[in-house]
NUTOR-932110 format. One record per residue (C-alpha): x, z, y. Coordinates in nm, 3 decimals. Layout:
// NUTOR-932110
+---------+---------+---------+
:      xx :      zz :      yy :
+---------+---------+---------+
:       X :       Z :       Y :
...
+---------+---------+---------+
END
This chain:
// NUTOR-932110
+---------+---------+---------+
:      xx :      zz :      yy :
+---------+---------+---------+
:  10.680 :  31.970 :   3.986 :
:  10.737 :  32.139 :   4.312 :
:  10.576 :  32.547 :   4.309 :
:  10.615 :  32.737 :   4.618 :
:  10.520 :  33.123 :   4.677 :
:  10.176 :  33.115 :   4.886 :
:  10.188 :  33.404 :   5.140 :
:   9.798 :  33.340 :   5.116 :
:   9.734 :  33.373 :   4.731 :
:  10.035 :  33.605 :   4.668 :
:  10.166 :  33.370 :   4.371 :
:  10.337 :  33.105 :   4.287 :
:  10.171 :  32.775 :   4.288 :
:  10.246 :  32.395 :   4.237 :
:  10.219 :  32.239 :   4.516 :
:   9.935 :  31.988 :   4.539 :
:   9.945 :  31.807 :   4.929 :
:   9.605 :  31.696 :   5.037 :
:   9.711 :  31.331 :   5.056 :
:   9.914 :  31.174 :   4.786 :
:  10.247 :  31.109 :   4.850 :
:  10.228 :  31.256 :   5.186 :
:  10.299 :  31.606 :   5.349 :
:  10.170 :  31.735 :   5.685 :
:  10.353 :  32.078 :   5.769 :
:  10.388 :  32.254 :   6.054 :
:  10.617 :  32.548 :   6.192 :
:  10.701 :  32.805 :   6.386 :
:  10.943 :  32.711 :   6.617 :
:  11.163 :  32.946 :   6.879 :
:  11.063 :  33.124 :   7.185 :
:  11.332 :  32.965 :   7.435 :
:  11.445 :  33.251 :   7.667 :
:  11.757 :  33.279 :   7.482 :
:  11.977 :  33.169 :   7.264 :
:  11.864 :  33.115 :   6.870 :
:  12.042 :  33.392 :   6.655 :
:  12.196 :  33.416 :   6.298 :
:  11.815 :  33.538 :   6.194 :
:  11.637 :  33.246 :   6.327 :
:  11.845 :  33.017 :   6.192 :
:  11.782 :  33.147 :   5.862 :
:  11.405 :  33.012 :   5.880 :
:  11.521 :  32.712 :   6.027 :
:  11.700 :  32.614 :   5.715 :
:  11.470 :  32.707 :   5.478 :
:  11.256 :  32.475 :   5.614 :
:  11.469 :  32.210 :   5.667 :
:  11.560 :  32.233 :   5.298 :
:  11.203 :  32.189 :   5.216 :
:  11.153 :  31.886 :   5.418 :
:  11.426 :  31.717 :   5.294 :
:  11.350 :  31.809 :   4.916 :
:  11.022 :  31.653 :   4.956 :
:  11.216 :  31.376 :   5.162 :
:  11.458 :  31.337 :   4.861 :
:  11.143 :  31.312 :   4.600 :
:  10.945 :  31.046 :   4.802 :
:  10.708 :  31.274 :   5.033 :
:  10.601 :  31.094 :   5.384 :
:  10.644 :  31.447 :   5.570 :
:  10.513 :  31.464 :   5.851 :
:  10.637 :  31.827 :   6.093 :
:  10.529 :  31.975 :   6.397 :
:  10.760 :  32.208 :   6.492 :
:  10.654 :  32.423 :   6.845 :
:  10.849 :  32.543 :   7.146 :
:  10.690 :  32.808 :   7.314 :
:  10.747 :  32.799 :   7.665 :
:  10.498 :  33.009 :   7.770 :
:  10.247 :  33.328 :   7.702 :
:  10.509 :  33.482 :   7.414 :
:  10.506 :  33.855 :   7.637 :
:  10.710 :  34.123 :   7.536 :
:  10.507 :  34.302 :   7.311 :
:  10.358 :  34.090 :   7.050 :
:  10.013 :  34.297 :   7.141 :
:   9.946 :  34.125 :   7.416 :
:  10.089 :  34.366 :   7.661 :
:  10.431 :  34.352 :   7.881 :
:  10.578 :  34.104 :   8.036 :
:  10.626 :  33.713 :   7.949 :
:  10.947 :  33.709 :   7.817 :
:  11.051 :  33.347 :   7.963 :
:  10.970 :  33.573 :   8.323 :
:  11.178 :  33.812 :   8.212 :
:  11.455 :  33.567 :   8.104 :
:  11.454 :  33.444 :   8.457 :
:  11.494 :  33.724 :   8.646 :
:  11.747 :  33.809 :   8.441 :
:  11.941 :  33.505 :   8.504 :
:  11.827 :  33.425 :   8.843 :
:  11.695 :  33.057 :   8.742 :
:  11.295 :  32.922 :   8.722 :
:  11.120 :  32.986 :   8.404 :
:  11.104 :  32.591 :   8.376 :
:  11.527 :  32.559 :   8.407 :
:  11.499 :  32.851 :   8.146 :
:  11.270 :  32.659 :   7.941 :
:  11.509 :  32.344 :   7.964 :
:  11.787 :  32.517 :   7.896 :
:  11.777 :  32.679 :   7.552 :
:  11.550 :  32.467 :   7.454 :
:  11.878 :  32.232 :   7.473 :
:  12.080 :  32.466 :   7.346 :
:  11.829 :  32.516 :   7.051 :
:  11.853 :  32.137 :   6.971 :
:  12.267 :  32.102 :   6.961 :
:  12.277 :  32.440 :   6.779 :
:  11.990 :  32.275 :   6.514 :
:  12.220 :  31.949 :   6.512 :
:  12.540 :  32.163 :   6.391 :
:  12.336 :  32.364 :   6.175 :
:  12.247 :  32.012 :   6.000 :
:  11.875 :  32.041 :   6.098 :
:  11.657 :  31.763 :   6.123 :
:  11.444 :  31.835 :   6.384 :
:  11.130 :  31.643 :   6.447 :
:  11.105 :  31.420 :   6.778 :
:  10.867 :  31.379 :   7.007 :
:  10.516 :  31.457 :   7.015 :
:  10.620 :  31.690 :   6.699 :
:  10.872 :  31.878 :   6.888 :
:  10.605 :  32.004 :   7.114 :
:  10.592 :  32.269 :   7.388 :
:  10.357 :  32.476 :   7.516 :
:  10.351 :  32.397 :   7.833 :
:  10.280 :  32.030 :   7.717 :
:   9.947 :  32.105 :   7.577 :
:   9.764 :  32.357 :   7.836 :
:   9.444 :  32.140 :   7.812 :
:   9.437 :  32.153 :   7.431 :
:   9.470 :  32.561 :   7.393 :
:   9.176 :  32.511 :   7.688 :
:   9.019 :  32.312 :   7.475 :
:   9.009 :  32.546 :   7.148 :
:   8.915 :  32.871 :   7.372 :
:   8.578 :  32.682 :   7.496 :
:   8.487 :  32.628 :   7.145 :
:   8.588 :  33.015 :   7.108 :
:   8.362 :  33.087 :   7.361 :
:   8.090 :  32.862 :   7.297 :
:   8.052 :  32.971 :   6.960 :
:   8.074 :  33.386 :   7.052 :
:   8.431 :  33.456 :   6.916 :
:   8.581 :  33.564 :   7.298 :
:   8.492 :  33.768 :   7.559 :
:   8.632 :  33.815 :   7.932 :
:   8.795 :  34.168 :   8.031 :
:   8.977 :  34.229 :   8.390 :
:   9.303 :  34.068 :   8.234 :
:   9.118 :  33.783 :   8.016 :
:   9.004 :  33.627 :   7.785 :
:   8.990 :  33.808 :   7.411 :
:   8.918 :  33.657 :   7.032 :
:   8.660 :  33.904 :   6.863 :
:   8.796 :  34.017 :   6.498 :
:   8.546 :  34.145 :   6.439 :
:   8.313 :  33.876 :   6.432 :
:   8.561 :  33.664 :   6.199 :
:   8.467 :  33.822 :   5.812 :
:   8.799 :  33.733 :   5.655 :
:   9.054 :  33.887 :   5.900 :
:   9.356 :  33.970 :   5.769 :
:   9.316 :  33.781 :   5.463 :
:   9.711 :  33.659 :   5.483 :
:   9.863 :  34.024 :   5.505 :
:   9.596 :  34.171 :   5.295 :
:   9.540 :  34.416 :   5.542 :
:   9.156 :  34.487 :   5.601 :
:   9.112 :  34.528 :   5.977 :
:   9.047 :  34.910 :   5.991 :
:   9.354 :  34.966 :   5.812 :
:   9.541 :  34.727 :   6.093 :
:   9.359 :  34.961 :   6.323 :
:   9.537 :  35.281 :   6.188 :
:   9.897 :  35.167 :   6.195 :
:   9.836 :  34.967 :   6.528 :
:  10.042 :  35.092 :   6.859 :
:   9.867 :  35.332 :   7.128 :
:   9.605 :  35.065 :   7.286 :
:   9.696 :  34.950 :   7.677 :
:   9.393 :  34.788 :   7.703 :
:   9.060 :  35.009 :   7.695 :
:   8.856 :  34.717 :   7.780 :
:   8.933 :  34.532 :   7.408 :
:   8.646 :  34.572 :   7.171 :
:   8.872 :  34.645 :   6.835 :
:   9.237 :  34.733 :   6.837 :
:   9.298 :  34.391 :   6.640 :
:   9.142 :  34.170 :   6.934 :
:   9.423 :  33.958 :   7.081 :
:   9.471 :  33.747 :   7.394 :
:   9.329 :  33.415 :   7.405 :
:   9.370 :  33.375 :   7.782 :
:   9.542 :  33.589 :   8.002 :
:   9.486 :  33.613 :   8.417 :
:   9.780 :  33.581 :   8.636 :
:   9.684 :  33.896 :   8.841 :
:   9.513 :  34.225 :   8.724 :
:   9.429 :  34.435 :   8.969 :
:   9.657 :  34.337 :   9.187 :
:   9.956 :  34.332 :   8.975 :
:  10.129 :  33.991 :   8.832 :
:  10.281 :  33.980 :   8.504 :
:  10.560 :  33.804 :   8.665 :
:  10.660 :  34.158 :   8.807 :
:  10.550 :  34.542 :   8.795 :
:  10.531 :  34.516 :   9.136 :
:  10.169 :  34.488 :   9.357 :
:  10.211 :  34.144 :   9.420 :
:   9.877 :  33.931 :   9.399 :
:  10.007 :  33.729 :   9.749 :
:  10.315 :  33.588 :   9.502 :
:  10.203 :  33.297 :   9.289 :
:  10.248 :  33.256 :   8.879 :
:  10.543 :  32.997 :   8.813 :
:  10.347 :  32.931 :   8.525 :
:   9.995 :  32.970 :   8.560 :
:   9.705 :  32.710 :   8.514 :
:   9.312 :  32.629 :   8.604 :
:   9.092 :  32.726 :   8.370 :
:   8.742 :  32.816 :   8.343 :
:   8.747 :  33.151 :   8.347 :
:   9.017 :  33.221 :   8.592 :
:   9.397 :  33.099 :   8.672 :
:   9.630 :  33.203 :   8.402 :
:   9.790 :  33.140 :   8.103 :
:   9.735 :  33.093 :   7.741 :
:   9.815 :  33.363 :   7.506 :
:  10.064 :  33.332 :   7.249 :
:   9.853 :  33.210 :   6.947 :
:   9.658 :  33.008 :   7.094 :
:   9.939 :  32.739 :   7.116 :
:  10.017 :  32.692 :   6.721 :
:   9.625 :  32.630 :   6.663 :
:   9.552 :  32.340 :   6.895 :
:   9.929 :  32.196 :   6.876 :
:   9.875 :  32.215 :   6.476 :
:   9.522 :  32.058 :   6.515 :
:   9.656 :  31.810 :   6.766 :
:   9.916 :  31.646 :   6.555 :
:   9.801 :  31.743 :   6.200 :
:   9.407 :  31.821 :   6.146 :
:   9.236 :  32.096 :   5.965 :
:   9.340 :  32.179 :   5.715 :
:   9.725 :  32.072 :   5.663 :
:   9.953 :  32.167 :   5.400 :
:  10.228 :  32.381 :   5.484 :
:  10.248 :  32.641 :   5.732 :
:  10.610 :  32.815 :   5.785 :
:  10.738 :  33.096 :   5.937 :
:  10.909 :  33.440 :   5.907 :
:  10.732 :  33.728 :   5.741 :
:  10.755 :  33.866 :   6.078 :
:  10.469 :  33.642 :   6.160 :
:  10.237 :  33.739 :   5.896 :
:  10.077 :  34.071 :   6.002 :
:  10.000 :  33.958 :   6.340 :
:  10.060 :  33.571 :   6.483 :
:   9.966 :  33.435 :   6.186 :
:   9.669 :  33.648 :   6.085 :
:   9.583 :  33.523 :   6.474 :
:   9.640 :  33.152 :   6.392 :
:   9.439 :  33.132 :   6.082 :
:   9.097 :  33.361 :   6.286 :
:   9.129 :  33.158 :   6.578 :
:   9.163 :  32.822 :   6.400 :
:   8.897 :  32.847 :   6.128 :
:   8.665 :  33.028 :   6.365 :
:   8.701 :  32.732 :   6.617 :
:   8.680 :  32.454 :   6.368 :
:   8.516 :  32.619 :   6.059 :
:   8.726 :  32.486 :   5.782 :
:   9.030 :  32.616 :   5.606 :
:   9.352 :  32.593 :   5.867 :
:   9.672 :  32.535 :   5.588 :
:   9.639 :  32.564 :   5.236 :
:   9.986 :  32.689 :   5.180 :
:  10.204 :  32.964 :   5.383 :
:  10.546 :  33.011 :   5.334 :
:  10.763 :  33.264 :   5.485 :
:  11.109 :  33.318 :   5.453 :
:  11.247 :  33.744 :   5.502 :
:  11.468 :  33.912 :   5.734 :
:  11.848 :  33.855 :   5.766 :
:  12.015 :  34.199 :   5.820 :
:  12.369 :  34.262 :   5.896 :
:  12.592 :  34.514 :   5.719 :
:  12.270 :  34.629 :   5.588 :
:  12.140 :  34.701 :   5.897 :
:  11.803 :  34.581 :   6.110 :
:  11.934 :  34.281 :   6.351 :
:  11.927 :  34.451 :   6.692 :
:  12.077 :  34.368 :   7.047 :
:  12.092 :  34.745 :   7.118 :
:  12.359 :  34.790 :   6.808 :
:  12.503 :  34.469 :   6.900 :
:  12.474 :  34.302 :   6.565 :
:  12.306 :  34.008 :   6.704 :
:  12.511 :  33.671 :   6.643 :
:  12.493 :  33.276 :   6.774 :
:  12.630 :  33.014 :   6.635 :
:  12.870 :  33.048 :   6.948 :
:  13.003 :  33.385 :   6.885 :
:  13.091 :  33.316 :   6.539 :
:  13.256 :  32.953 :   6.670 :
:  13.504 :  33.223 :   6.822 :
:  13.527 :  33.388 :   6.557 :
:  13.719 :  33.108 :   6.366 :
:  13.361 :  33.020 :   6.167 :
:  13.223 :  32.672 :   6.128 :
:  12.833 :  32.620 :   6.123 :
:  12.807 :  32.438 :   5.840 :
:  12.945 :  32.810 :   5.629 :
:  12.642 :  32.955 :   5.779 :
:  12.425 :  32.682 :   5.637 :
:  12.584 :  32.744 :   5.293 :
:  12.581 :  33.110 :   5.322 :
:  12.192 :  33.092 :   5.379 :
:  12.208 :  32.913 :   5.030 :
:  12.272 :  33.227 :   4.860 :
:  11.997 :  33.382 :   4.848 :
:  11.644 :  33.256 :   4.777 :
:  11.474 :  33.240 :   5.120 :
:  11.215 :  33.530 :   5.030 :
:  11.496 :  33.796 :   4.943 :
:  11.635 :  33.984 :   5.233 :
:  11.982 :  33.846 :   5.267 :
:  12.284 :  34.050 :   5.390 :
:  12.513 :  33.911 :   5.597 :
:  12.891 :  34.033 :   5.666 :
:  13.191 :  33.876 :   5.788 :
:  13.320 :  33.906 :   5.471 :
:  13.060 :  33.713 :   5.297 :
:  13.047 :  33.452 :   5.576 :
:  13.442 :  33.385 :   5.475 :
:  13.360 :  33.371 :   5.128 :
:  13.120 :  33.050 :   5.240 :
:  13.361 :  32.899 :   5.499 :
:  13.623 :  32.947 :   5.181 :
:  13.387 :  32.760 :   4.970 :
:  13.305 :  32.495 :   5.181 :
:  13.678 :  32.411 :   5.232 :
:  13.714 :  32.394 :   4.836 :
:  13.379 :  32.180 :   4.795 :
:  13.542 :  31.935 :   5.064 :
:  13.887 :  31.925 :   4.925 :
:  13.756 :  31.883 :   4.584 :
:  13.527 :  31.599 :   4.721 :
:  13.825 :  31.415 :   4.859 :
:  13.931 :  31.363 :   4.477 :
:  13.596 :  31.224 :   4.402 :
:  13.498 :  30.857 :   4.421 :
:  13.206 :  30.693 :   4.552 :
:  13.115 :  30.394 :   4.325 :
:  12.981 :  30.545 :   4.040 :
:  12.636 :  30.669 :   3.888 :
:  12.429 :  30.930 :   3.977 :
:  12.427 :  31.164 :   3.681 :
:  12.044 :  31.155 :   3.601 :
:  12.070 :  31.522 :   3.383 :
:  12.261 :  31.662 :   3.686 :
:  11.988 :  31.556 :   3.963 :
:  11.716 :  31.671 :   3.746 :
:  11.903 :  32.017 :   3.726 :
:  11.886 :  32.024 :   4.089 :
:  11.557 :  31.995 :   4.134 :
:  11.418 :  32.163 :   3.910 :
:  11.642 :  32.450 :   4.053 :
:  11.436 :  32.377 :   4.389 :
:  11.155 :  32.277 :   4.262 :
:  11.120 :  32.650 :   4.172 :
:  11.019 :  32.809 :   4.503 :
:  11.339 :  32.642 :   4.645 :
:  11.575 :  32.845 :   4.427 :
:  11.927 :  32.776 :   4.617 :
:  12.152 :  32.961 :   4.461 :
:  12.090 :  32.822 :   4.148 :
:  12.085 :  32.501 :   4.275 :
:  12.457 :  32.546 :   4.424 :
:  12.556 :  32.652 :   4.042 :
:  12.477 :  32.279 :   3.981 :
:  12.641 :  32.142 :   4.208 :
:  12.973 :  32.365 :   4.086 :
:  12.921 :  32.292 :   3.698 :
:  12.866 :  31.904 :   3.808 :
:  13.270 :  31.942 :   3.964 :
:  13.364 :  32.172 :   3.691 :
:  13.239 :  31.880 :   3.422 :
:  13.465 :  31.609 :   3.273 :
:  13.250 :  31.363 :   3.344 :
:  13.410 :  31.070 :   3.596 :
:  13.538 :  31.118 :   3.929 :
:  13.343 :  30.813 :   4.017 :
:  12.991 :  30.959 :   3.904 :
:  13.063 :  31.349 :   4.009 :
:  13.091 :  31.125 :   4.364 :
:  12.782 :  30.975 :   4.332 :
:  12.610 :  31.265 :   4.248 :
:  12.732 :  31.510 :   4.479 :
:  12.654 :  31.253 :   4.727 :
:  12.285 :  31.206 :   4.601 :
:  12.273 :  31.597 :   4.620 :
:  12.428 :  31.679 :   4.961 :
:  12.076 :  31.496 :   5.066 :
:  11.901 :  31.787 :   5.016 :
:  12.186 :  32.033 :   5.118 :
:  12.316 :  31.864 :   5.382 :
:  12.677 :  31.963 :   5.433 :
:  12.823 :  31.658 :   5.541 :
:  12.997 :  31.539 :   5.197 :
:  12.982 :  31.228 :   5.291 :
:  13.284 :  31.277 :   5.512 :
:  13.462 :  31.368 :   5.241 :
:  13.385 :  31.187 :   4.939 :
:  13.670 :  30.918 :   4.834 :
:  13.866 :  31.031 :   5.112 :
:  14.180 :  31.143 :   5.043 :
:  14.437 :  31.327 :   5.192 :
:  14.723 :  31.196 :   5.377 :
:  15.028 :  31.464 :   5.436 :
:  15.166 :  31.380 :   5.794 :
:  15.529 :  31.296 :   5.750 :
:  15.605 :  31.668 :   5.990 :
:  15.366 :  31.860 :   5.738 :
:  15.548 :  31.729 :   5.416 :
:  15.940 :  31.804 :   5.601 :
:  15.780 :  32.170 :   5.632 :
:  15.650 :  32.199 :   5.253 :
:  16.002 :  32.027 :   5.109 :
:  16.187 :  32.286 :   5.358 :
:  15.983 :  32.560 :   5.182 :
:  16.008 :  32.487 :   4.808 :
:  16.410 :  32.486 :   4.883 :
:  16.374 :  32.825 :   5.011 :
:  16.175 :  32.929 :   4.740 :
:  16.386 :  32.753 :   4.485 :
:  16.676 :  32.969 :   4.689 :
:  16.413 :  33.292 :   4.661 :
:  16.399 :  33.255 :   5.044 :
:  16.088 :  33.449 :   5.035 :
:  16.107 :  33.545 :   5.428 :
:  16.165 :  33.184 :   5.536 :
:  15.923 :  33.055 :   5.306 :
:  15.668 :  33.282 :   5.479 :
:  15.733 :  33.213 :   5.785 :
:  15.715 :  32.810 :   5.611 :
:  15.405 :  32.885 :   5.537 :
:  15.251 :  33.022 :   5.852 :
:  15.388 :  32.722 :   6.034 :
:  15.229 :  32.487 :   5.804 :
:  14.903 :  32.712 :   5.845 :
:  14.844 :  32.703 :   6.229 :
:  14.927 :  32.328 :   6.202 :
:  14.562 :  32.312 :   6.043 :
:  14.660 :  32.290 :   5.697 :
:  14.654 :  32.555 :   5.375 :
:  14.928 :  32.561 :   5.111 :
:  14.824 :  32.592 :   4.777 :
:  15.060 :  32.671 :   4.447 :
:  14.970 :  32.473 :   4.191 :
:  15.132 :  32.434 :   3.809 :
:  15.218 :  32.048 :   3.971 :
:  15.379 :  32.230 :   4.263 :
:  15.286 :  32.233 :   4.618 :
:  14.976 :  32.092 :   4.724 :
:  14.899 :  32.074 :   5.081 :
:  14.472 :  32.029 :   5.253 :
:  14.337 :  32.024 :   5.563 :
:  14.196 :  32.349 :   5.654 :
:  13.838 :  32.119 :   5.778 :
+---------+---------+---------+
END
């Protein structure tokens, strides 16, 4: 029995989908204007965990996840730039090639990462679905929830009762801790874009320049002027596009909660007047060396800066596993190496394994249960350790890990029943350095040793002797 932690409630609750045997979720995918970090990737996991845990226990899941191409402007209050404009300036390239390209870079990082993306129409951008967000601000505005100011188009808080239902925060008490107000023309602090214009008063948000002769790259028709859609608006006609109202699952970081998603869940039941997802899960910050992520203290990693660092992605995925996806996680170098250390003993000790065995049925309900509990990782990994610890056969610990790396998704199958084969060059090294420790050659065995090592494989002293594995 699955129970997951409902932002929305504030407890834990078993999970009951609205269809049996079937799961519609949908979540919060990147903004692409750069490359994903260590801290996105965290919620990325998470959720692919959960999809294929309900995967693995016979769920039809169906996930929207969004791209947002569009709208996302530099301060989440509606105010600054877009931050796909900015991205182009930056690099001198069109906000579509910008679009395009980390939005491919998103995918092949996602693919090393192990996560199953879903494909199109479910991988969906924003830009994609202009006359749906249209669509859901005329019913706004048709049924008194918006109103126009100079820069656009504005979703009323006030008129929606329950407001800030998912942070808990009552609306004059978002009012007090909200930033000094840009916008004198919004009715309540809260209010949020639903719509913006390309030009106000002459200005574009493409530039702080006076520029109204320049055109929008990305701008649109709509009734109430050219622009563009806010933020929000996208995840509440994408998620009513491809899922209904209500769905099941709604993911994101608790970054979300306090502001897009309180947004999400007015706009959406205000527009179609029934509950928009009856669970919300989000997954907490990542910090490094105990510190906020942040560009300006240069703590901010991709998968490709820790590539040169010597890291694969698939110790990232495991190092996520550590830590129950609410809990702030730490991450350090050090801890990171602890993972990639792990992973190389989970795939060595895999090699031993067979595959034609059973799948221990004690074991498998272990795991689960360990996930079924609010996706409790790190005590599902202690399974998966006692399972290789066990005596039970090398034939069924196969099978099992195998059944388990389903969920977890670090490849064993490419190492399962596979043993190693010591290169004929490799083994000359390791008999050249037992003689010279036989001889108490320690210097020569050493330097033995290191040659062996940047070869690609790690020398380990066993009671049996020397025992030689590949370092992947």
């Amino acid at each position: 029995m699955l129970k997951l932690f409902n932002t929305l409630s504030k407890q834990l609750e078993e999970f009951k989908p609205l269809e049996a045997g079937k799961v519609s979720m949908y979540t919060c995918g990147p903004t692409v204007y750069w490359n994903a970090h260590i801290g996105n990737f965290r919620a990325y996991v998470f959720e692919d965990v959960l999809v294929r845990l309900l995967d693995f226990e016979g769920f039809e899941v169906k996930r929207v996840l969004n791209i947002t191409d569009v709208g996302h402007l530099t301060d989440d209050a509606d105010e600054g730039e877009d931050k796909m404009v900015k991205a182009a300036r930056r690099e001198g390239k069109t906000v579509w090639d910008i679009a395009d390209l980390y939005l491919k870079k998103f995918v092949e990082d996602s693919s090393k990462l192990n996560i199953r993306l879903p494909e199109k129409p479910y991988l969906c951008r924003a830009t994609d679905h202009i006359e749906q967000q249209i669509e859901l601000i005329k019913i706004l505005m048709d049924k008194g929830f918006g109103y126009k100011t100079s820069d656009g188009i504005y979703f009323d808080t006030s008129k929606f009762q329950d407001y800030g239902k998912l942070s808990g925060q009552k609306s004059e008490d978002k009012e007090e801790g909200a930033r000094v107000e840009a916008n004198p023309e919004k009715r309540n602090k809260t209010d949020f874009a639903l719509w913006k214009f390309s030009y106000q008063n002459g200005r574009s948000f493409d530039s702080a320049q006076d520029d109204s002769s320049k055109k929008r790259q990305m701008e649109w028709k709509s009734p109430w002027g050219v622009g563009f859609p806010g933020w929000h608006a996208e995840c509440s006609a994408m998620a009513h596009e491809y899922l209904g109202q209500p769905f099941d699952i709604h993911c994101g970081g608790v970054d979300h909660i306090a502001v897009h998603h309180e947004n999400e869940i007015a706009q959406s039941e205000a527009a179609y007047g029934t509950k928009m997802a009856n669970y919300w899960l989000h997954n907490e910050f990542l910090t490094v060396d105990g510190q906020k992520m942040s560009k300006s203290i240069g703590n901010v990693y991709t998968l490709d800066e820790l590539a040169e660092k010597g890291f694969e992605p698939l110790s990232l995925r495991l190092f996520y596993f550590g830590a129950n996806y609410r809990q702030i996680q730490n991450f350090t170098f050090e801890a990171l190496q602890a993972s990639q250390n792990a992973l190389h003993k989970l795939r060595n000790i895999a090699r031993e394994l067979e595959v034609d065995g059973t799948v221990l049925a004690d074991v498998e309900a272990d795991f689960l249960a360990a996930l079924n509990d609010d996706l409790n990782t790190p005590k599902a990994l202690a399974v998966v350790w006692k399972l290789l610890d066990s005596e039970n056969s090398t034939q069924d610990k196969g099978a099992t890990l195998l059944a388990l790396d389903r969920v977890l998704a670090l490849s064993l199958d490419g190492y399962v029943g596979k043993r190693v084969v010591v290169p004929d060059e490799i083994q000359a090294l390791m008999d050249k350095r037992m003689q010279a420790r036989e001889e108490k050659n320690w210097l020569d065995s050493d330097k033995l040793r290191a040659e062996i090592e940047s070869r690609g494989w790690t020398i380990e002293d066993t009671k049996e002797g020397q025992r030689a594995v590949p370092k992947h």
